[in-house]
FILO-990785 format. One record per residue (C-alpha): x, y, z. Coordinates in nm, 4 decimals. Layout:
# FILO-990785
<roti x="X" y="Y" z="Z"/>
...
# end
This chain:
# FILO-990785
<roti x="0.2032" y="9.5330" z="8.0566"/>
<roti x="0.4568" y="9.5793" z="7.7697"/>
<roti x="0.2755" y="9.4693" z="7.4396"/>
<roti x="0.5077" y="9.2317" z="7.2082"/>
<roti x="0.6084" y="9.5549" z="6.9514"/>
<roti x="0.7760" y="9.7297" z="7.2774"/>
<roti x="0.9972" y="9.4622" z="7.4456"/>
<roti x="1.3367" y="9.3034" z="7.3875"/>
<roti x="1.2940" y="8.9606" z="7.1824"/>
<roti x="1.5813" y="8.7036" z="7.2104"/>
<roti x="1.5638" y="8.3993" z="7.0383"/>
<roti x="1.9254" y="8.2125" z="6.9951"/>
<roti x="2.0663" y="7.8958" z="6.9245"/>
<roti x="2.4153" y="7.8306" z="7.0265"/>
<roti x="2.5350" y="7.5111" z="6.9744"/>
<roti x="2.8183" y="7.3936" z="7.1903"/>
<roti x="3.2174" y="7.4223" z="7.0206"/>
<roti x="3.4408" y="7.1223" z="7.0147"/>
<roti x="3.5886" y="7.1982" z="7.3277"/>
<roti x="3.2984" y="7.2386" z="7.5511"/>
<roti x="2.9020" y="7.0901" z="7.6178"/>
<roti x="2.7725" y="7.3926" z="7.6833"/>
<roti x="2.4920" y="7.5279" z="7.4093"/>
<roti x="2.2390" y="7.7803" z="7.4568"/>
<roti x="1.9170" y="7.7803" z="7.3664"/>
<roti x="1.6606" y="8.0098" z="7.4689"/>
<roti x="1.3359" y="8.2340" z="7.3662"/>
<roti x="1.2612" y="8.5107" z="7.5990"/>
<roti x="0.9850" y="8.8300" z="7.5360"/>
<roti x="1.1240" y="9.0743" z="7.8078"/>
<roti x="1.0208" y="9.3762" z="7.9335"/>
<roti x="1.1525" y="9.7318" z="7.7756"/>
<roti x="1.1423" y="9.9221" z="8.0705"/>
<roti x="1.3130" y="9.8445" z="8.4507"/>
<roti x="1.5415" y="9.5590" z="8.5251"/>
<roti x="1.5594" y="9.2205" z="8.4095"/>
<roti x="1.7859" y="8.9734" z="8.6243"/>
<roti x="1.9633" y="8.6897" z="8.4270"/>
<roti x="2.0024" y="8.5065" z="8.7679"/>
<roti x="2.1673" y="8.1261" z="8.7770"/>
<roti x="2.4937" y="7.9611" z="8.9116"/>
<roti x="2.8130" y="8.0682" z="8.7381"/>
<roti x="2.8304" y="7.8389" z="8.3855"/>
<roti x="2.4499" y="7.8643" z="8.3191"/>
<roti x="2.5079" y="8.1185" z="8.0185"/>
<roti x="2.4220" y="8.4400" z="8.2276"/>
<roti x="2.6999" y="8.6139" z="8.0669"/>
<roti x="2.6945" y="8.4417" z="7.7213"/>
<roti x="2.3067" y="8.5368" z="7.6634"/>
<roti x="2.4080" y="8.9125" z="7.7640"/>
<roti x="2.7391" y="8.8611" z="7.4950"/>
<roti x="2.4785" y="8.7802" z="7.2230"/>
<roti x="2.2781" y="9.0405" z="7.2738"/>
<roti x="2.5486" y="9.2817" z="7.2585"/>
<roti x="2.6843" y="9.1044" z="6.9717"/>
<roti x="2.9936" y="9.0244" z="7.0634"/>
<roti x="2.9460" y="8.6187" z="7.0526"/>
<roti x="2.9370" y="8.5340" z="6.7002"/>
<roti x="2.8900" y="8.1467" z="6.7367"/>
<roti x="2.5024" y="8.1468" z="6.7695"/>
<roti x="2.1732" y="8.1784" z="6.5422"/>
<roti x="1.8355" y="8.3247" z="6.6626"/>
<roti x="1.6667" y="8.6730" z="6.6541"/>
<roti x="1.6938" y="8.9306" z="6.8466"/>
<roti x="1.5103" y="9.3039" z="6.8329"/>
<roti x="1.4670" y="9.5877" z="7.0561"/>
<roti x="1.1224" y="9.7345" z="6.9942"/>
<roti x="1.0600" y="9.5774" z="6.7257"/>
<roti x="1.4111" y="9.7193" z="6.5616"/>
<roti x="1.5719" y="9.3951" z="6.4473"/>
<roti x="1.9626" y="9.3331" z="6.5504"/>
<roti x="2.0380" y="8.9775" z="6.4511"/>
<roti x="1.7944" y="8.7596" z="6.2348"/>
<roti x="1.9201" y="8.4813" z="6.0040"/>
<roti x="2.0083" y="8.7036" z="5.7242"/>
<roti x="2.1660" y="9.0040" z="5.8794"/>
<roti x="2.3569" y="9.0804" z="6.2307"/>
<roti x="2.4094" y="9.4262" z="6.3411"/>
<roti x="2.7799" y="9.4505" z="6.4785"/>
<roti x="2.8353" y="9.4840" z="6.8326"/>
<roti x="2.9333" y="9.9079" z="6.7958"/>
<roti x="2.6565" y="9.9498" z="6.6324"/>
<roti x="2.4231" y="9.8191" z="6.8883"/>
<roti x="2.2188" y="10.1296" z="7.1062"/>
<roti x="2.3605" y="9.9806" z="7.3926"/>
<roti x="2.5585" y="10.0813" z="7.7384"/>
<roti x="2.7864" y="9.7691" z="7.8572"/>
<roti x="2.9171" y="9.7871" z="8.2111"/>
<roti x="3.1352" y="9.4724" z="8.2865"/>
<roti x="3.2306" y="9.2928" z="8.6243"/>
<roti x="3.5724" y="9.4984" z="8.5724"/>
<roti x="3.5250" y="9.8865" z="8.5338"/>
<roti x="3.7562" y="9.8863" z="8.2009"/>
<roti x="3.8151" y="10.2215" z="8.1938"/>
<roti x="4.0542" y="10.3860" z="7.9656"/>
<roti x="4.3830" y="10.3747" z="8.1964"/>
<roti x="4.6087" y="10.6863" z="7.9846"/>
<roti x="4.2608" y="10.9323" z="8.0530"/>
<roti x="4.1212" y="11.0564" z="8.3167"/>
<roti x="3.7653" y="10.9729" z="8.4821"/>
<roti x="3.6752" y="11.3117" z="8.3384"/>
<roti x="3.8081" y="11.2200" z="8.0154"/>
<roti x="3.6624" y="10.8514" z="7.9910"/>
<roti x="3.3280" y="10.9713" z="8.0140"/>
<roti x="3.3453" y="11.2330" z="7.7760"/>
<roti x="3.4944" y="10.9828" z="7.5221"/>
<roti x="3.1168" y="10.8008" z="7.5999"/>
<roti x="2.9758" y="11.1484" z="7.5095"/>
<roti x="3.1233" y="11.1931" z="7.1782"/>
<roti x="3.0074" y="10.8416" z="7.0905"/>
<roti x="2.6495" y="10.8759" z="7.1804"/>
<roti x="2.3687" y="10.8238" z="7.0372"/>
<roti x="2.2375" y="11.1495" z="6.9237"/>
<roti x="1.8552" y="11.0655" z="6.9066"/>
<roti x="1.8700" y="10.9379" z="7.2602"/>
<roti x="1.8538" y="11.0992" z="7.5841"/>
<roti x="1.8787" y="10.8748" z="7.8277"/>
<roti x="2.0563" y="11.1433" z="8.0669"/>
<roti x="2.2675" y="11.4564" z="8.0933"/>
<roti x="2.6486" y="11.4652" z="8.2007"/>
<roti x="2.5391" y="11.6563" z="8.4706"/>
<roti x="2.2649" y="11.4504" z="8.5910"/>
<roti x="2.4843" y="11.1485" z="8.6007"/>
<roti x="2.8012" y="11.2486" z="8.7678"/>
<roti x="2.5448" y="11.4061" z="9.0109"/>
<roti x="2.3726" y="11.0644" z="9.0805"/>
<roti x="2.6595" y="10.8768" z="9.0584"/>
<roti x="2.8852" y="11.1376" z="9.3114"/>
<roti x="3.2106" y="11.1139" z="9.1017"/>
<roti x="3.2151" y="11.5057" z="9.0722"/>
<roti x="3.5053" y="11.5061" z="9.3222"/>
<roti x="3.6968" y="11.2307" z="9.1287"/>
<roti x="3.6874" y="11.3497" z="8.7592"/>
<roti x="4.0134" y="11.4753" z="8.7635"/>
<roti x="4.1857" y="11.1282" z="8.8073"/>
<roti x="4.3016" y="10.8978" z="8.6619"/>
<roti x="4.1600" y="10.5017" z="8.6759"/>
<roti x="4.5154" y="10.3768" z="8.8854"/>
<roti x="4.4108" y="10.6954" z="9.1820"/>
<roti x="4.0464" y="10.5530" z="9.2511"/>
<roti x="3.9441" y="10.2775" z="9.4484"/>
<roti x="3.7396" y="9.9347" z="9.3089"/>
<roti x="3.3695" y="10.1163" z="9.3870"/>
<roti x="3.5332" y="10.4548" z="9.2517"/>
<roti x="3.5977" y="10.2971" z="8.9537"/>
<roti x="3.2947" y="10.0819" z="8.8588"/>
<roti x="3.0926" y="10.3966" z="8.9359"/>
<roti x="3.3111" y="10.5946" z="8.6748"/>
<roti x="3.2500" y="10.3092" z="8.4374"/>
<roti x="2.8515" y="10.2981" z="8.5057"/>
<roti x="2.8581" y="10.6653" z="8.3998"/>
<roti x="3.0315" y="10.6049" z="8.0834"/>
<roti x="2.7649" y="10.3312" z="8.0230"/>
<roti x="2.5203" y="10.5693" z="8.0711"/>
<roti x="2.6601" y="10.8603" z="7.8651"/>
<roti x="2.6457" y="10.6490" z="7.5531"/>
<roti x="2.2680" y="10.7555" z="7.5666"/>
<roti x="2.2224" y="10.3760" z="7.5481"/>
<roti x="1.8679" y="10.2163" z="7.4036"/>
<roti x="1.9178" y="9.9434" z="7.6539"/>
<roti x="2.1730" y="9.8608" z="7.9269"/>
<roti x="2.3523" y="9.5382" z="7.9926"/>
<roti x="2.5633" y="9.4682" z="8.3252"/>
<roti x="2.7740" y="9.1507" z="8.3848"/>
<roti x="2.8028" y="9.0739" z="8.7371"/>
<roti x="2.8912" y="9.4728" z="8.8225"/>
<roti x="2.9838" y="9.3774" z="9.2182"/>
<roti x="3.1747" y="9.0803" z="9.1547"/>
<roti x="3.4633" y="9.2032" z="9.1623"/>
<roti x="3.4252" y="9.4048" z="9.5245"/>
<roti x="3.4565" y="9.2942" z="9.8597"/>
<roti x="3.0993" y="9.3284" z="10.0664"/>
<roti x="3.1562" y="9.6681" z="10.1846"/>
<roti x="3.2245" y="9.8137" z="9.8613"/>
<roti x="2.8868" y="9.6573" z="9.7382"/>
<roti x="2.6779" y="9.7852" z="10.0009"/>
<roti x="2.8521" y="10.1393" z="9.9331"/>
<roti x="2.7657" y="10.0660" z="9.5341"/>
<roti x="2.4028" y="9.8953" z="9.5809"/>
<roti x="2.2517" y="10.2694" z="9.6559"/>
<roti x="2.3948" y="10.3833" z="9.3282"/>
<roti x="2.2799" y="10.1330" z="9.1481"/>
<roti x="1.9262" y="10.1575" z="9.2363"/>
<roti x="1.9051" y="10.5285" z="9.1599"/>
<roti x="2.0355" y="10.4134" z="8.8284"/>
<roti x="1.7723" y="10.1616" z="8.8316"/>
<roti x="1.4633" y="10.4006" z="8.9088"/>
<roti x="1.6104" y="10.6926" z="8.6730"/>
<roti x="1.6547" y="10.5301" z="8.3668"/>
<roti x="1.3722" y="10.4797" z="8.1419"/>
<roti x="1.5394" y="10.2004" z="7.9003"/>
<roti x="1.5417" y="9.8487" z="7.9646"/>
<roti x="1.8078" y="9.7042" z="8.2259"/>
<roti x="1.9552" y="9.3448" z="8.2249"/>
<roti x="2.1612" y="9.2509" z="8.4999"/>
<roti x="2.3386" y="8.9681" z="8.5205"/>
<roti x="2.4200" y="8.7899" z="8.8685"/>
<roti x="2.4455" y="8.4873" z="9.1039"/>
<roti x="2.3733" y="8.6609" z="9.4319"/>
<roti x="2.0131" y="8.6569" z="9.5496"/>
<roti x="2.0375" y="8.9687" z="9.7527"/>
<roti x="2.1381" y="9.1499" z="9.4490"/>
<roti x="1.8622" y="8.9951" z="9.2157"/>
<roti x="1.5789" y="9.0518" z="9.5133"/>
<roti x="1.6877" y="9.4248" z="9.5551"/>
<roti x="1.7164" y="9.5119" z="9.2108"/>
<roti x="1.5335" y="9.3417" z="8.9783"/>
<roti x="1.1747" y="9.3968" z="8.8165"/>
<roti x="1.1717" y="9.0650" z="8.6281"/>
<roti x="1.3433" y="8.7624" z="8.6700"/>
<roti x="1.4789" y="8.5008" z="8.4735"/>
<roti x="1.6624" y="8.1789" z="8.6404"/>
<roti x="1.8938" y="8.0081" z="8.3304"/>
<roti x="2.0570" y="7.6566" z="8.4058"/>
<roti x="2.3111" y="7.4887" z="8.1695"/>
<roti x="2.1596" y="7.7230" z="7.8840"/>
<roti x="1.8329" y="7.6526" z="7.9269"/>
<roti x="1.5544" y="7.9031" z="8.0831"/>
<roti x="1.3950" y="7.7500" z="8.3780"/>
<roti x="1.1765" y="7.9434" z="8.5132"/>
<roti x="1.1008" y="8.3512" z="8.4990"/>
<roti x="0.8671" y="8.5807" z="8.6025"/>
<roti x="0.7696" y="8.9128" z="8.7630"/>
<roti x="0.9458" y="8.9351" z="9.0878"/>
<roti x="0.6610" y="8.9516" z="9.3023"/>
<roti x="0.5238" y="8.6501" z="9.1908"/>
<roti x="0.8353" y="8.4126" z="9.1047"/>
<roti x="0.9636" y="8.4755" z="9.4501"/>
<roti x="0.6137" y="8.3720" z="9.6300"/>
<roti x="0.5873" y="8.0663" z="9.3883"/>
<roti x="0.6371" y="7.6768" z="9.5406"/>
<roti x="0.8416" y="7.4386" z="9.3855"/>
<roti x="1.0707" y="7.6772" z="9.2601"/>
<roti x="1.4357" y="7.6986" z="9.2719"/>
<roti x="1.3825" y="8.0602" z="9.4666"/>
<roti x="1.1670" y="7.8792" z="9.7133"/>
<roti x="1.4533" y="7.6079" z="9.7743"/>
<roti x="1.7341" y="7.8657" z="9.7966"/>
<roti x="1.8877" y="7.8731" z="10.1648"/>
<roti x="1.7971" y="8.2277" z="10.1627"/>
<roti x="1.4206" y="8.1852" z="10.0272"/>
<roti x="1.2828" y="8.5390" z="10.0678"/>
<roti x="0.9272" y="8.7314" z="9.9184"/>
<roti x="0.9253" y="9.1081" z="9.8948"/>
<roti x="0.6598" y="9.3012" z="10.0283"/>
<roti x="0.5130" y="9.6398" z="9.9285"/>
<roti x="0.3072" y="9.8927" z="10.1386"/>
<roti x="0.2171" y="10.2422" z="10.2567"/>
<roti x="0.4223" y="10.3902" z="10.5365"/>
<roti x="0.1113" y="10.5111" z="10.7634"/>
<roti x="0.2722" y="10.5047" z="11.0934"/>
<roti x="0.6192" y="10.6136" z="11.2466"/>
<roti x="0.8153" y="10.6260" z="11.6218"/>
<roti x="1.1084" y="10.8366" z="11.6276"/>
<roti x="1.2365" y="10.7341" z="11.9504"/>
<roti x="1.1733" y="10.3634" z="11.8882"/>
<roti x="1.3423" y="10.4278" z="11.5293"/>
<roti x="1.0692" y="10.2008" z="11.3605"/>
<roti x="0.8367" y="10.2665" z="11.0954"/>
<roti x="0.4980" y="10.0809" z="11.0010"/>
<roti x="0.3829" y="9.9763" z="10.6512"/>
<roti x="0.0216" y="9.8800" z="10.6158"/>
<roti x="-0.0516" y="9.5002" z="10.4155"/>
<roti x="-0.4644" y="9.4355" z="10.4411"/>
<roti x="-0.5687" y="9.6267" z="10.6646"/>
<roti x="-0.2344" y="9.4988" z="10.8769"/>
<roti x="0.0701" y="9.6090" z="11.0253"/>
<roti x="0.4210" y="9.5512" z="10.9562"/>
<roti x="0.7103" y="9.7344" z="11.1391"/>
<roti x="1.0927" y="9.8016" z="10.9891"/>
<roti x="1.3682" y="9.9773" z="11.1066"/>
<roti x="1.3047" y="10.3593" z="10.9954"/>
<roti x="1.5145" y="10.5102" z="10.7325"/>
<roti x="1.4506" y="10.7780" z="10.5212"/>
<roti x="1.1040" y="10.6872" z="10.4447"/>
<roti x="0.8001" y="10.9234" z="10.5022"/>
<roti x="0.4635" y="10.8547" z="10.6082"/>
<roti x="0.2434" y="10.7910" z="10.2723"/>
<roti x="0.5946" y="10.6520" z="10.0603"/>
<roti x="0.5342" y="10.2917" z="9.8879"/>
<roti x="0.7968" y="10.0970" z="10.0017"/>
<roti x="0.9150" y="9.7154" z="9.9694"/>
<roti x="1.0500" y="9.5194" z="10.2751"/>
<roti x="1.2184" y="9.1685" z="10.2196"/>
<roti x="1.0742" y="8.8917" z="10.4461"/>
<roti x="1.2813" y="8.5889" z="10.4623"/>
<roti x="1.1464" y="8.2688" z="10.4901"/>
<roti x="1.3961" y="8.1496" z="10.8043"/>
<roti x="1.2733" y="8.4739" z="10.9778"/>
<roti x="0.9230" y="8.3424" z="10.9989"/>
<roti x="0.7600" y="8.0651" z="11.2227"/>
<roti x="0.4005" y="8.0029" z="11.2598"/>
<roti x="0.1612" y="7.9864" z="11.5774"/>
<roti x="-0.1775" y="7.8959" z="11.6010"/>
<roti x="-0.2644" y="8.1730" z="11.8349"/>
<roti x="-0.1364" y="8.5028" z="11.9219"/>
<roti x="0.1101" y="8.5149" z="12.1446"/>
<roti x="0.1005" y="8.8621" z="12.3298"/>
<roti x="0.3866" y="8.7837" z="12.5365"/>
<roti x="0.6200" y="8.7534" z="12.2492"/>
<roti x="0.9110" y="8.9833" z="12.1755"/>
<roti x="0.8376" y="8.9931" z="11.7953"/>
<roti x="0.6503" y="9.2978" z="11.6939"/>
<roti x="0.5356" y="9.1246" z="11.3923"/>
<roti x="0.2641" y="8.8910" z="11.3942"/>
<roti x="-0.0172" y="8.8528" z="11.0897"/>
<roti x="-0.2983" y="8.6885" z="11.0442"/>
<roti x="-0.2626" y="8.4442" z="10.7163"/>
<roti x="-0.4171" y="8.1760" z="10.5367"/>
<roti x="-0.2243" y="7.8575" z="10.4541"/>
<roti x="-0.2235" y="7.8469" z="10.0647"/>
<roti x="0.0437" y="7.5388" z="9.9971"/>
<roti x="0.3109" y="7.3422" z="10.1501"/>
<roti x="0.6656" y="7.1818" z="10.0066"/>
<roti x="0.8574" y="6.9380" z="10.1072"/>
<roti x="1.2063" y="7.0609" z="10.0885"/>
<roti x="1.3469" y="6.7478" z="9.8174"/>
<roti x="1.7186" y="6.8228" z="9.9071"/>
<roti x="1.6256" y="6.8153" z="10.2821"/>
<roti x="1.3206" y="6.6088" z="10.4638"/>
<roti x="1.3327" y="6.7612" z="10.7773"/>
<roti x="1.1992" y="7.1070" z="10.6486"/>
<roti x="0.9053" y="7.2082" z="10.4788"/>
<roti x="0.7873" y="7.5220" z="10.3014"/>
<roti x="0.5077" y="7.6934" z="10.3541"/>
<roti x="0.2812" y="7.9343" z="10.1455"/>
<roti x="0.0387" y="8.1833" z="10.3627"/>
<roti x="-0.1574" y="8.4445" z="10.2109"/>
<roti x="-0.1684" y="8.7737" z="10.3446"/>
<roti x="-0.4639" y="8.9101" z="10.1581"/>
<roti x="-0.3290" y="8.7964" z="9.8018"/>
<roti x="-0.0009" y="8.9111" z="9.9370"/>
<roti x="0.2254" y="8.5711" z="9.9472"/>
<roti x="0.4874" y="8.4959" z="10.2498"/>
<roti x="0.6597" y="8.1712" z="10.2888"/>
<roti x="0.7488" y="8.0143" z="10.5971"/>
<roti x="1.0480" y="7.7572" z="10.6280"/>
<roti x="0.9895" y="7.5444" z="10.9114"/>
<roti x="1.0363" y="7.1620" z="11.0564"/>
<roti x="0.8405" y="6.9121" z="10.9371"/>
<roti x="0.8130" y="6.8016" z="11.2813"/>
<roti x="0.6564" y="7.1639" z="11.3509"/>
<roti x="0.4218" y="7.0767" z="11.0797"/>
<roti x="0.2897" y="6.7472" z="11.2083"/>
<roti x="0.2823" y="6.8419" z="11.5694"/>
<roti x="0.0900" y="7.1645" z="11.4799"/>
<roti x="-0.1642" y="6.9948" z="11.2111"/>
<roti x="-0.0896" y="7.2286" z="10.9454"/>
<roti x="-0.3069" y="7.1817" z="10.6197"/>
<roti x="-0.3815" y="7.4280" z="10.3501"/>
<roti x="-0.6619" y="7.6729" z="10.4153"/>
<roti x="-0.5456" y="7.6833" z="10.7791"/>
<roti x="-0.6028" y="8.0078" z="10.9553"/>
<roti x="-0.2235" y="8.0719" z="11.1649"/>
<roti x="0.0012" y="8.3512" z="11.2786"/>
<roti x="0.2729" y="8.4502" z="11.0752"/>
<roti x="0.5725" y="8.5487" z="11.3902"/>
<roti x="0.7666" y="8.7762" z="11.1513"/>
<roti x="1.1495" y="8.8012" z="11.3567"/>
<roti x="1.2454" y="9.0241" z="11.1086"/>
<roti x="1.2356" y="9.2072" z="10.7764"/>
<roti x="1.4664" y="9.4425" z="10.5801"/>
<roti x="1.3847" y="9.7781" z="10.3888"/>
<roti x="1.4787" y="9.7545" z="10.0327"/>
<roti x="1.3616" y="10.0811" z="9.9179"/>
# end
């Protein structure tokens, strides 16, 4: 746990300008090291909260401090270039006259010399642009370019690291080629992360924390883990309501191309990848992909079938035909979207003991 002196501290009050409703108001203690997701539909002040930490929205009042370093408080307001921070935004920016090469090493020259977040060579290394360096932003492609633009976030030697909506901007195949990178950047860097997005996949993949802002307002927020198995929530009402899973890889089948992660003293399989037995990994189980039995079915074609406890049920508000349900796996949550004719014809009630049918799940990392 990150005690209060070691965490980011926003507190702002943005009342709206004579043109628009909006206002912002929030008060958020987040964590100083991994990845915090501002997630919420576009106008929810994703991108305005990450503007006033950065300083470059003037129009607010609050607090905010890094570590217990103050930025803003009602008598003083640190200006935005003189923040410690890295800014990557949905379009790469880069310097259009200068070369990749020479876009990062205007980062170096401005960074922070009492920070070392990572070397130059470390991060065109994880980031693979060695081969690009010599041109210039106009000769790259979209995912060339915001990679180019994460390094010269990074080179700034940055005390925390702010990214608006990064993908946006690329079709689906340049994300999935991007996604990799940005997890490495994720794991390597040991300074806070806030990433700012409306895609789920992208939140569920990437983030350590959560927080879910609507119309300016904080709604909910939480670690991961938890806010994603949680009832009632706007996660477990999404059309793509997922929970993400950790385990041990203890079992593998080349020629069957599966591997097996271990959850109480149970067995989950994924499609291998470049996991080894003994790694900790995290698979995403969505709540579509399951439906429940009350016995084991042997002559099934899904692999995946676990033993839970029913811990809650929902009914879905927006939609009465479907219901959520809670199991526990151990203390390890997995929700279950089903019919609520399902549901009456098969008696459910909490405590129940049923058979989670797992059709499929996805290896995050």
């Amino acid at each position: 746990m990150n005690t209060p002196n070691k965490s980011l501290q926003v507190r702002l009050s943005q009342q709206h300008l004579k043109q628009s409703t909006f206002s912002l108001e929030v008060d958020l203690t987040l964590p100083n090291r991994g990845v915090t997701a501002l997630f919420g539909p576009s106008g929810s002040g994703k991108t305005t909260l990450l503007r006033c930490i950065a300083g470059l929205e003037t129009q607010q009042q609050g607090d905010i401090s890094l570590n217990e370093v103050v930025w803003q408080s009602p008598t003083h307001s640190l200006p935005a270039h003189k923040r410690p921070i890295g800014y990557v935004f949905q379009e790469a920016n880069l310097f259009p006259h200068l070369t990749s090469e020479e876009n990062l090493q205007f980062a170096v020259k401005r960074a922070d010399t009492e920070q070392s977040v990572i070397t130059y060579e470390d991060v065109v290394s994880l980031l693979n642009i060695a081969a690009i360096l010599p041109q210039y932003p106009h000769q790259l492609s979209g995912g060339e370019r915001q990679r180019v633009a994460m390094a010269r976030a990074l080179l700034v030697q940055p005390r925390l690291l702010l990214m608006d909506e990064p993908l946006s901007a690329l079709d689906d195949g340049l994300k999935q080629e991007i996604l990799p990178y940005l997890e490495q950047i994720c794991q390597r860097a040991q300074i806070p992360i806030i990433y700012v997005s409306h895609a789920l996949d992208e939140v569920i993949r990437l983030a350590d924390y959560i927080v879910v802002l609507e119309k300016g307002r904080v709604i909910e927020q939480g670690e991961k883990y938890t806010l994603l198995g949680r009832l009632g929530t706007s996660f477990s009402r999404h059309q793509d309501a997922s929970v993400v899973v950790s385990g041990t890889v203890t079992q593998q089948a080349a020629q069957w191309g599966l591997s097996w992660l271990t959850l109480n003293d149970q067995t989950i399989a994924f499609k291998q990848g470049k996991e080894q037995i003994g790694d900790l990994v995290s698979v995403r189980i969505q709540s579509r992909d399951v439906s429940l039995s009350l016995s084991k079915q042997d002559d099934s074609s899904i692999l995946n079938r676990l033993t839970a406890t029913i811990d809650d049920m929902d009914n879905d508000p927006k939609d009465t035909s479907m219901v959520m349900v809670r199991l526990l796996v151990g203390d390890t949550p997995i929700l279950a979207r089903i019919t609520a004719l399902s549901a009456h014809n098969l008696a459910l009630h909490k405590g129940q003991t049923v058979i989670a049918q797992i059709k499929s799940v996805a290896l995050l990392r």
